[in-house]
C-alpha positions in Angstrom: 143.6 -54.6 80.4 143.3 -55.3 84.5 142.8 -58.6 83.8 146.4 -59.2 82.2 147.4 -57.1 85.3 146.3 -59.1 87.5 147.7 -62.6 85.9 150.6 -61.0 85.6 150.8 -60.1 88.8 150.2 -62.9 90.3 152.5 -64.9 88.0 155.3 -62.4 89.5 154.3 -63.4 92.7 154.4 -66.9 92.4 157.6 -67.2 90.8 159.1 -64.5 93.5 157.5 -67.0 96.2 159.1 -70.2 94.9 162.6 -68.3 94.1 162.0 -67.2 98.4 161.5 -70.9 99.2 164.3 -72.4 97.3 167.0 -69.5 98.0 166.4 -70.5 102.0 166.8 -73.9 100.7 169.7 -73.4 99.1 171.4 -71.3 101.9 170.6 -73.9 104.3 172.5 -76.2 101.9 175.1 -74.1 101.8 175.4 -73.9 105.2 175.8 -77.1 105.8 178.5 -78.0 103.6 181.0 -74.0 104.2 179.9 -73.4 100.9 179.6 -69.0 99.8 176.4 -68.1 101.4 173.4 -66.1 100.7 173.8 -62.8 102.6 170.9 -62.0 104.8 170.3 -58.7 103.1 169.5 -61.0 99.9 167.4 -63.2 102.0 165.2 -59.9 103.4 165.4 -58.3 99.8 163.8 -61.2 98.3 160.9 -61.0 100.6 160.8 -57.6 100.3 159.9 -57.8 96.2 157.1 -59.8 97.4 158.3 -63.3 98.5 157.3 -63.1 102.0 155.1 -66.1 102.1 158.0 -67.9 100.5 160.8 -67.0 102.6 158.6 -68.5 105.7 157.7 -71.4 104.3 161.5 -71.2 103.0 162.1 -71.2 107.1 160.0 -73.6 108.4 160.6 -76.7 105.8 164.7 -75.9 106.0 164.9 -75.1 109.7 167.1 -71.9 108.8 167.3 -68.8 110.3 164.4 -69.3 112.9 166.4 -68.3 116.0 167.4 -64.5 114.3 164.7 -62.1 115.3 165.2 -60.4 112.3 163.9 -63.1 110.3 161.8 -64.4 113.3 159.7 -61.4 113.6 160.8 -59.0 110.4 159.5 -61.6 107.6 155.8 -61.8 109.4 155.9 -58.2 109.7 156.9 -57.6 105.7 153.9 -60.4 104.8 151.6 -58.2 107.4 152.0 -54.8 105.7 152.5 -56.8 101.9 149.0 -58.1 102.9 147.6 -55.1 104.1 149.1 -53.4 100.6 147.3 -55.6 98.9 144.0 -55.2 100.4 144.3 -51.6 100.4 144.7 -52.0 96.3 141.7 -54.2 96.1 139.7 -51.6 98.3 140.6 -48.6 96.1 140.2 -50.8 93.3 136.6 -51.7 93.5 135.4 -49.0 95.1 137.0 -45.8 94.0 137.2 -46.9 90.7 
């Protein structure tokens, strides 16, 4: 039973990850052409539900929203305590299990 846990978990957060680095895409594009944007709040939210490593690869190939510090410095803070979620998971996991 873990083991489809896990594969589905990290299915989830691939495709949340790829939906992160297209979305900035996409608002980038949008940008660009006064086109209905992406709120921000979408932007943080989908990084939030675990597409943190997405949204800053999202950031760095589009060049968008690198100068707001709430991008700048909230996204590596959401993939720090994501990360430390994670390990804390694995942790309990394998050795309280």
């Amino acid at each position: 039973m873990t083991k489809y846990l896990l594969y589905a978990l990290l299915l989830y957060l691939a495709a949340i990850n790829i939906v992160a680095f297209f979305l900035y895409g996409i608002d980038k594009w949008k940008a660009r052409h006064d086109k209905w944007r992406v709120t921000e709040a979408r932007l943080i939210a989908v990084a939030l539900l675990g597409g943190s490593v997405g949204a800053l690869l999202g950031m760095k190939v589009w060049h968008h929203k690198t100068q707001h510090p709430k991008f700048r410095y909230g996204l590596p803070l959401i993939l720090i305590l994501q990360s430390a979620a994670v390990l804390a998971a694995v942790y309990y996991f394998y050795f309280y299990r």
